[in-house]
N, C-alpha and C positions, 0 to 999 in steps of 0.2 A: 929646256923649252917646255916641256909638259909640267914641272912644279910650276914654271911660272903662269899656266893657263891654270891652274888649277889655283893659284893665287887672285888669280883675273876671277872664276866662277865664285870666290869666294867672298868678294868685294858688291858694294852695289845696293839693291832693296834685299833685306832677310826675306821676307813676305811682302810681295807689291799686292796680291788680293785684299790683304787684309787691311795696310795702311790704305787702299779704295776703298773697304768699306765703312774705315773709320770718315776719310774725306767726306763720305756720301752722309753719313748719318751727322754727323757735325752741322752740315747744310739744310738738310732735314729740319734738325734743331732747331735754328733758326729762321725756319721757314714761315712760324706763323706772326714773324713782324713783314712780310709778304705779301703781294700779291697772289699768290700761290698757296694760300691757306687753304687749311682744307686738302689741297692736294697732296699734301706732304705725307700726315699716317698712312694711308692707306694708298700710295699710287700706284703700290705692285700689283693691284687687283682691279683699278678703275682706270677708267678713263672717260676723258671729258665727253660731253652727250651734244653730238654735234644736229643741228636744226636736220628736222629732215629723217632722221635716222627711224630706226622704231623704238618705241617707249616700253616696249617688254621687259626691257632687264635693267631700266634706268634703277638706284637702288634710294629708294624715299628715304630710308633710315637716314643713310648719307645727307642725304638733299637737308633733312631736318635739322641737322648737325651744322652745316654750309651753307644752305641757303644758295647753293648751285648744284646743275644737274651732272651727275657721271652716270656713265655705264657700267655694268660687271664686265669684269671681260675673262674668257677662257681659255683653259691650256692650249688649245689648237692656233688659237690668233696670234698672228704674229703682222701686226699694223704697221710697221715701220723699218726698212732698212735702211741701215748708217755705216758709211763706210771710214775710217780713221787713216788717215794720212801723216806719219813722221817722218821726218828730214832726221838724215839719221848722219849727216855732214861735220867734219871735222870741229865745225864751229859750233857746233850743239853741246860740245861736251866740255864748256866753258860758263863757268870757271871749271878747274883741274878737282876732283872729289875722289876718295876712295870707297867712301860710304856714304848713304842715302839715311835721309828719314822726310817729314814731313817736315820737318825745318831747316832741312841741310840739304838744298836742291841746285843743280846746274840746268841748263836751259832740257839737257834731252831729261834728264832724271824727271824735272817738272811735268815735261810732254809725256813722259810715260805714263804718271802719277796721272795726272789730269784725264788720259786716256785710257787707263785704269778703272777711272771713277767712271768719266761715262761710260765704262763697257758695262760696271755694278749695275746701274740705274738701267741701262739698255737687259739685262738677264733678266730684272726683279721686272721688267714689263713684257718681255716672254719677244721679244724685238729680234732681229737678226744685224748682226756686226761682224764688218769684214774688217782688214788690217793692211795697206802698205805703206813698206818702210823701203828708201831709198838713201844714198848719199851719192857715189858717183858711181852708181849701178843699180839696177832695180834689185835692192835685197832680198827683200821678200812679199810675197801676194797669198794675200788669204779672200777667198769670196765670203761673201756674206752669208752667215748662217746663224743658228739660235741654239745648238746643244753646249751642256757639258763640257765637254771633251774641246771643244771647238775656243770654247772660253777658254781655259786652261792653256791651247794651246796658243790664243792668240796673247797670254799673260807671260807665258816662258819668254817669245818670243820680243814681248818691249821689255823684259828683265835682261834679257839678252844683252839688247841694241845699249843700255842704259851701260852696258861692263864694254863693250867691244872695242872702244879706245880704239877709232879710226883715223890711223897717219896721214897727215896732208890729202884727205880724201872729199877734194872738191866738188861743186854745187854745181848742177845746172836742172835745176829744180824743174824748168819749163816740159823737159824733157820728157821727166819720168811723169810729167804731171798727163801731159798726153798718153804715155801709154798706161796709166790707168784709167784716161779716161775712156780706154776704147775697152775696156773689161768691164764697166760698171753698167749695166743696161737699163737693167729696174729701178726706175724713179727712188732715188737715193738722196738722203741727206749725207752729206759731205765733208767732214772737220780735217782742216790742213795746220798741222802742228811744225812751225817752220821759223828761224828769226832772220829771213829775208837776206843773209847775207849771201850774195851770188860773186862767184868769181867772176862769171862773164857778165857785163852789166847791159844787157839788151832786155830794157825791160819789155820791150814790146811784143816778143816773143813770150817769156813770163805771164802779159796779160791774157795773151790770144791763148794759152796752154790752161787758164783759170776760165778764160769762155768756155773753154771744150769739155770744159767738167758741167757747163752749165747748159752743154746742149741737150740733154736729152729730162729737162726739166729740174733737174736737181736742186737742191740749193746747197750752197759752198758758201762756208764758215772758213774765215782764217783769221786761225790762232797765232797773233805775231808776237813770238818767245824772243824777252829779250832781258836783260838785266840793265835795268833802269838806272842802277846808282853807279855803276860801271861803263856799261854801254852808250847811254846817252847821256848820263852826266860827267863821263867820264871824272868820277869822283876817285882820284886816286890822291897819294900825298904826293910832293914834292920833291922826293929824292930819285936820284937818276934813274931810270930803268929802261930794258930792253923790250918793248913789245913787238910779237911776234905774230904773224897772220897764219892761224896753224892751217891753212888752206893751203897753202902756196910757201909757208914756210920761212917766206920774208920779213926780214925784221928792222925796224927803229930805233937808234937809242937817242933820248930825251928826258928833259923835266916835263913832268905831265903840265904843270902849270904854266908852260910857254906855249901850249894850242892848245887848252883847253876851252873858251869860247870859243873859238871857231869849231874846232872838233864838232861843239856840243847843235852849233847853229846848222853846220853841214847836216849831221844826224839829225838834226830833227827836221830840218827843211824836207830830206829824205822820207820820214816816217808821214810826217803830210802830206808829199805825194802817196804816198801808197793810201794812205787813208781815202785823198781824195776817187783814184784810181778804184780802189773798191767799190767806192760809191759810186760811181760812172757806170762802171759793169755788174749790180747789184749783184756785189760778194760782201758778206756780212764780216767788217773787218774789225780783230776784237783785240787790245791788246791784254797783251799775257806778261804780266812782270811776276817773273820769278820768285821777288821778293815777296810777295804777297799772297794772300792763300788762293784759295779757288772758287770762291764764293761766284765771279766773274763768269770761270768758264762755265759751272754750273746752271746758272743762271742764263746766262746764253741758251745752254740746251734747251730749258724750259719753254722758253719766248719762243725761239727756231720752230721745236716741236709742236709748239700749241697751232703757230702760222700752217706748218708744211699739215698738219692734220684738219687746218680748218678747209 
Protein backbone atom coordinates (compact mmCIF):
# COMPACT_ATOMS: atom_id res chain seq x y z
CA UNK A 1 0.00 0.00 0.00
CA UNK A 2 2.70 2.55 0.76
CA UNK A 3 4.76 1.72 -2.78
CA UNK A 4 1.63 2.24 -4.34
CA UNK A 5 1.10 5.92 -2.70
CA UNK A 6 4.38 6.53 -3.45
CA UNK A 7 3.60 5.64 -7.15
CA UNK A 8 0.45 7.86 -6.92
CA UNK A 9 3.10 11.12 -5.50
CA UNK A 10 5.05 10.25 -8.21
CA UNK A 11 2.67 10.68 -11.18
CA UNK A 12 0.78 14.07 -12.08
CA UNK A 13 2.40 17.97 -12.77
CA UNK A 14 6.68 17.58 -12.11
CA UNK A 15 6.42 21.42 -11.34
CA UNK A 16 2.73 22.99 -11.51
CA UNK A 17 4.61 26.66 -10.50
CA UNK A 18 6.49 26.65 -13.26
CA UNK A 19 4.26 25.05 -16.12
CA UNK A 20 1.77 28.56 -14.46
CA UNK A 21 4.36 30.59 -15.26
CA UNK A 22 5.10 29.46 -18.58
CA UNK A 23 0.93 29.61 -18.99
CA UNK A 24 1.12 33.23 -17.80
CA UNK A 25 3.86 34.44 -19.74
CA UNK A 26 2.79 32.84 -23.16
CA UNK A 27 -0.45 34.99 -22.65
CA UNK A 28 1.54 37.98 -21.88
CA UNK A 29 3.14 37.36 -25.21
CA UNK A 30 0.23 37.66 -26.84
CA UNK A 31 -1.18 40.31 -25.13
CA UNK A 32 -0.28 43.27 -27.32
CA UNK A 33 -2.65 41.90 -30.33
CA UNK A 34 -5.14 42.98 -27.16
CA UNK A 35 -7.11 45.09 -25.67
CA UNK A 36 -4.82 44.94 -22.72
CA UNK A 37 -1.83 46.33 -24.19
CA UNK A 38 0.29 48.13 -22.38
CA UNK A 39 -0.95 46.26 -19.40
CA UNK A 40 0.90 43.25 -19.99
CA UNK A 41 5.10 44.26 -19.33
CA UNK A 42 4.70 45.79 -16.60
CA UNK A 43 1.29 44.72 -14.58
CA UNK A 44 3.25 43.29 -11.54
CA UNK A 45 3.84 46.98 -10.47
CA UNK A 46 0.84 49.04 -12.01
CA UNK A 47 -2.38 49.35 -11.93
CA UNK A 48 -5.08 50.96 -13.74
CA UNK A 49 -5.74 54.85 -12.48
CA UNK A 50 -9.22 54.74 -11.65
CA UNK A 51 -11.15 58.56 -12.03
CA UNK A 52 -11.23 59.99 -8.83
CA UNK A 53 -8.27 58.46 -7.35
CA UNK A 54 -5.04 60.91 -6.62
CA UNK A 55 -2.72 61.58 -9.40
CA UNK A 56 0.50 61.33 -7.19
CA UNK A 57 1.93 58.27 -8.34
CA UNK A 58 0.09 57.88 -11.70
CA UNK A 59 3.60 56.86 -13.62
CA UNK A 60 3.79 59.56 -17.08
CA UNK A 61 6.60 57.47 -18.38
CA UNK A 62 4.09 54.57 -18.76
CA UNK A 63 1.16 56.91 -19.70
CA UNK A 64 3.80 58.02 -22.87
CA UNK A 65 4.44 54.57 -23.89
CA UNK A 66 0.18 53.60 -23.68
CA UNK A 67 -1.38 56.36 -23.85
CA UNK A 68 -3.37 55.23 -20.70
CA UNK A 69 -3.14 56.03 -17.20
CA UNK A 70 -1.84 53.35 -14.30
CA UNK A 71 -0.78 53.84 -10.97
CA UNK A 72 2.47 52.49 -9.07
CA UNK A 73 1.42 50.32 -6.74
CA UNK A 74 3.27 49.12 -3.42
CA UNK A 75 4.54 46.16 -1.46
CA UNK A 76 1.86 46.84 1.22
CA UNK A 77 -1.25 46.93 -1.18
CA UNK A 78 -3.07 44.20 -1.56
CA UNK A 79 -6.38 45.47 -3.73
CA UNK A 80 -8.09 42.49 -4.49
CA UNK A 81 -9.16 39.12 -2.97
CA UNK A 82 -9.82 35.95 -5.03
CA UNK A 83 -10.95 33.03 -3.77
CA UNK A 84 -10.45 29.61 -6.18
CA UNK A 85 -13.08 26.96 -6.04
CA UNK A 86 -12.15 23.17 -7.48
CA UNK A 87 -14.57 20.30 -7.69
CA UNK A 88 -12.46 17.81 -6.93
CA UNK A 89 -15.44 15.00 -8.02
CA UNK A 90 -14.89 11.55 -9.33
CA UNK A 91 -15.79 12.99 -12.81
CA UNK A 92 -12.93 15.61 -12.89
CA UNK A 93 -10.38 13.16 -13.47
CA UNK A 94 -11.67 12.35 -16.86
CA UNK A 95 -10.22 11.30 -19.06
CA UNK A 96 -7.90 8.51 -16.97
CA UNK A 97 -3.87 10.31 -17.19
CA UNK A 98 -0.96 9.32 -15.33
CA UNK A 99 1.03 12.42 -16.26
CA UNK A 100 0.38 16.04 -16.82
CA UNK A 101 1.84 18.68 -19.01
CA UNK A 102 0.45 21.66 -20.88
CA UNK A 103 -0.82 19.49 -23.51
CA UNK A 104 -1.75 16.33 -21.87
CA UNK A 105 -4.78 17.58 -19.54
CA UNK A 106 -7.80 16.01 -17.91
CA UNK A 107 -10.59 18.21 -16.72
CA UNK A 108 -9.04 18.50 -12.77
CA UNK A 109 -5.28 18.60 -14.28
CA UNK A 110 -6.70 21.73 -16.43
CA UNK A 111 -8.48 23.19 -13.26
CA UNK A 112 -5.43 23.03 -11.42
CA UNK A 113 -3.24 24.44 -14.23
CA UNK A 114 -5.66 27.31 -14.91
CA UNK A 115 -5.71 27.91 -11.27
CA UNK A 116 -2.12 27.77 -11.00
CA UNK A 117 -1.93 30.46 -13.48
CA UNK A 118 -4.19 32.76 -11.90
CA UNK A 119 -2.68 32.32 -8.54
CA UNK A 120 0.91 33.44 -10.83
CA UNK A 121 -0.90 36.59 -12.00
CA UNK A 122 -2.74 37.10 -8.37
CA UNK A 123 1.42 36.90 -6.47
CA UNK A 124 3.09 39.27 -9.23
CA UNK A 125 0.03 41.95 -8.27
CA UNK A 126 0.82 41.41 -4.51
CA UNK A 127 -3.43 40.14 -4.37
CA UNK A 128 -4.49 37.77 -1.58
CA UNK A 129 -5.98 34.05 -2.85
CA UNK A 130 -7.76 31.67 -0.94
CA UNK A 131 -8.27 27.90 -2.22
CA UNK A 132 -11.41 25.33 -1.74
CA UNK A 133 -11.44 22.17 -3.07
CA UNK A 134 -14.45 19.75 -2.47
CA UNK A 135 -15.87 16.49 -4.09
CA UNK A 136 -18.17 14.60 -1.70
CA UNK A 137 -16.80 16.46 1.36
CA UNK A 138 -15.34 19.63 1.90
CA UNK A 139 -11.42 18.72 1.35
CA UNK A 140 -9.91 21.34 1.91
CA UNK A 141 -10.21 25.43 2.87
CA UNK A 142 -7.63 27.85 2.67
CA UNK A 143 -8.53 31.72 3.58
CA UNK A 144 -7.23 34.32 1.58
CA UNK A 145 -4.04 35.63 1.98
CA UNK A 146 -0.75 37.07 -0.08
CA UNK A 147 2.56 35.34 1.32
CA UNK A 148 5.05 32.92 0.30
CA UNK A 149 4.42 30.16 2.04
CA UNK A 150 0.72 30.57 1.60
CA UNK A 151 1.30 30.23 -2.34
CA UNK A 152 3.31 27.20 -2.00
CA UNK A 153 1.07 25.80 0.11
CA UNK A 154 -2.04 26.43 -1.86
CA UNK A 155 0.22 24.94 -5.22
CA UNK A 156 1.10 21.43 -3.11
CA UNK A 157 -2.31 21.32 -2.47
CA UNK A 158 -4.08 21.37 -6.42
CA UNK A 159 -0.88 19.09 -7.14
CA UNK A 160 -2.30 17.12 -4.82
CA UNK A 161 -6.04 16.92 -5.67
CA UNK A 162 -4.69 16.50 -9.62
CA UNK A 163 -2.83 12.60 -8.22
CA UNK A 164 -5.75 11.64 -5.44
CA UNK A 165 -7.67 9.46 -7.98
CA UNK A 166 -11.15 9.73 -6.08
CA UNK A 167 -13.53 6.36 -6.23
CA UNK A 168 -17.00 6.95 -7.02
CA UNK A 169 -16.72 10.00 -4.97
CA UNK A 170 -19.90 12.01 -5.89
CA UNK A 171 -21.12 15.58 -6.37
CA UNK A 172 -23.37 17.76 -4.58
CA UNK A 173 -21.70 20.83 -5.47
CA UNK A 174 -24.60 22.97 -4.05
CA UNK A 175 -23.68 21.99 -0.78
CA UNK A 176 -20.16 22.66 -0.41
CA UNK A 177 -20.85 25.67 -2.33
CA UNK A 178 -22.90 27.26 0.74
CA UNK A 179 -20.52 26.32 3.12
CA UNK A 180 -18.00 28.37 1.51
CA UNK A 181 -19.96 30.80 1.18
CA UNK A 182 -20.51 31.52 4.77
CA UNK A 183 -16.43 31.69 5.18
CA UNK A 184 -15.91 34.13 2.52
CA UNK A 185 -16.81 37.64 4.07
CA UNK A 186 -14.58 40.36 2.42
CA UNK A 187 -15.92 41.46 -0.93
CA UNK A 188 -14.28 38.68 -3.11
CA UNK A 189 -13.97 37.81 -6.57
CA UNK A 190 -14.92 34.10 -6.98
CA UNK A 191 -13.70 31.40 -9.69
CA UNK A 192 -15.74 27.96 -9.56
CA UNK A 193 -13.67 25.39 -11.54
CA UNK A 194 -16.35 22.68 -11.90
CA UNK A 195 -17.93 20.43 -15.23
CA UNK A 196 -21.39 20.56 -13.74
CA UNK A 197 -21.81 16.95 -13.69
CA UNK A 198 -24.15 16.52 -10.44
CA UNK A 199 -25.41 13.15 -9.27
CA UNK A 200 -28.33 14.76 -7.76
CA UNK A 201 -30.04 16.83 -10.45
CA UNK A 202 -31.91 19.50 -8.26
CA UNK A 203 -30.63 22.20 -10.05
CA UNK A 204 -32.48 24.74 -8.04
CA UNK A 205 -30.72 24.25 -5.23
CA UNK A 206 -27.27 24.43 -7.18
CA UNK A 207 -28.59 27.97 -8.32
CA UNK A 208 -29.64 29.30 -4.89
CA UNK A 209 -26.03 27.73 -3.54
CA UNK A 210 -24.38 30.26 -6.63
CA UNK A 211 -26.64 33.25 -5.23
CA UNK A 212 -25.13 32.73 -1.79
CA UNK A 213 -21.74 33.18 -3.03
CA UNK A 214 -23.14 36.37 -4.57
CA UNK A 215 -24.59 37.71 -1.44
CA UNK A 216 -22.31 39.61 0.11
CA UNK A 217 -21.29 41.51 -3.24
CA UNK A 218 -18.94 39.13 -4.83
CA UNK A 219 -18.69 38.30 -8.13
CA UNK A 220 -18.70 34.51 -9.30
CA UNK A 221 -16.95 33.33 -12.33
CA UNK A 222 -17.81 29.81 -13.41
CA UNK A 223 -15.46 27.80 -15.12
CA UNK A 224 -17.45 25.08 -16.83
CA UNK A 225 -14.64 22.24 -17.48
CA UNK A 226 -15.52 19.93 -19.81
CA UNK A 227 -13.96 17.92 -22.82
CA UNK A 228 -15.62 19.02 -25.81
CA UNK A 229 -14.76 16.46 -28.36
CA UNK A 230 -15.73 13.72 -25.87
CA UNK A 231 -18.23 15.12 -23.71
CA UNK A 232 -20.49 16.97 -25.89
CA UNK A 233 -19.70 15.57 -28.99
CA UNK A 234 -19.34 12.53 -27.73
CA UNK A 235 -16.79 11.87 -30.54
CA UNK A 236 -15.97 8.45 -29.96
CA UNK A 237 -15.50 5.44 -32.99
CA UNK A 238 -17.78 2.92 -33.43
CA UNK A 239 -16.70 -0.11 -31.78
CA UNK A 240 -18.51 -1.57 -28.79
CA UNK A 241 -17.68 -0.14 -25.47
CA UNK A 242 -18.56 -0.08 -21.98
CA UNK A 243 -19.14 3.41 -20.50
CA UNK A 244 -18.98 3.87 -17.10
CA UNK A 245 -20.47 6.84 -14.71
CA UNK A 246 -17.39 6.71 -12.33
CA UNK A 247 -19.73 8.71 -9.83
CA UNK A 248 -22.02 6.02 -9.23
CA UNK A 249 -20.13 3.37 -10.84
CA UNK A 250 -22.84 2.51 -13.35
CA UNK A 251 -22.24 1.39 -16.50
CA UNK A 252 -23.56 1.01 -20.37
CA UNK A 253 -22.67 -1.22 -23.06
CA UNK A 254 -23.17 0.30 -26.64
CA UNK A 255 -21.92 1.57 -30.12
CA UNK A 256 -21.33 5.16 -29.60
CA UNK A 257 -22.97 5.73 -32.91
CA UNK A 258 -26.45 4.47 -31.92
CA UNK A 259 -27.01 7.81 -29.43
CA UNK A 260 -24.71 9.78 -30.43
CA UNK A 261 -27.09 12.70 -31.65
CA UNK A 262 -29.28 12.63 -29.24
CA UNK A 263 -26.49 12.25 -26.60
CA UNK A 264 -24.88 15.28 -28.21
CA UNK A 265 -28.57 17.36 -28.45
CA UNK A 266 -29.44 16.40 -24.45
CA UNK A 267 -25.83 17.72 -23.59
CA UNK A 268 -26.03 20.59 -25.12
CA UNK A 269 -29.78 21.56 -24.53
CA UNK A 270 -28.10 21.07 -20.85
CA UNK A 271 -25.14 23.39 -21.31
CA UNK A 272 -27.75 26.21 -22.51
CA UNK A 273 -29.61 25.95 -19.76
CA UNK A 274 -26.80 26.54 -17.57
CA UNK A 275 -25.65 29.23 -19.77
CA UNK A 276 -28.83 30.72 -19.66
CA UNK A 277 -29.32 30.26 -15.77
CA UNK A 278 -26.09 32.14 -15.30
CA UNK A 279 -27.10 34.87 -17.07
CA UNK A 280 -30.46 35.16 -15.09
CA UNK A 281 -28.38 35.20 -11.83
CA UNK A 282 -25.44 37.34 -13.00
CA UNK A 283 -22.70 34.66 -12.72
CA UNK A 284 -20.20 35.11 -15.36
CA UNK A 285 -20.48 31.66 -17.18
CA UNK A 286 -17.24 30.77 -19.14
CA UNK A 287 -16.69 27.68 -20.77
CA UNK A 288 -13.51 25.88 -20.24
CA UNK A 289 -12.59 23.07 -23.05
CA UNK A 290 -9.87 21.18 -21.94
CA UNK A 291 -8.67 20.99 -25.26
CA UNK A 292 -7.71 24.16 -25.83
CA UNK A 293 -5.24 26.47 -23.96
CA UNK A 294 -6.06 29.10 -21.58
CA UNK A 295 -6.04 32.22 -23.35
CA UNK A 296 -10.10 32.08 -22.28
CA UNK A 297 -9.71 31.69 -18.71
CA UNK A 298 -6.95 34.31 -18.61
CA UNK A 299 -8.65 36.66 -20.30
CA UNK A 300 -11.79 36.32 -18.23
CA UNK A 301 -9.62 37.48 -15.18
CA UNK A 302 -8.51 40.46 -16.91
CA UNK A 303 -12.12 41.78 -17.94
CA UNK A 304 -13.63 40.40 -14.26
CA UNK A 305 -10.69 42.38 -12.68
CA UNK A 306 -10.77 45.62 -14.48
CA UNK A 307 -15.02 45.46 -13.75
CA UNK A 308 -14.73 44.39 -9.88
CA UNK A 309 -11.88 47.25 -9.55
CA UNK A 310 -13.73 49.94 -11.44
Amino acid sequence: MNLQNELNKAEGFKNLELLAKQVVEGFIAGMHKSPFHGFSAEFAEHKIYNQGESTRHIDWKLFAKTDKLYTKRYDDETNLRCHLILDNSSSMHYPKLDSFSIDSLNKVGFSALAAASLMHILKKQRDAVGLSIYSDDYDYYAPEKGSERHHQMLLNHLSDAVVSKPQNKQTETYKYLHEIAEKIHRRSMIFLFTDMFQTSEDEVKLFEALRHLKYNKHEVVLFHVFDKAKELNFDFDNKPKRFIDVETGEYINLYADSIKESYSKTVDSYFEALRLKCAQYKIKYVEADINKNFNNILTTYMIERQKFSG
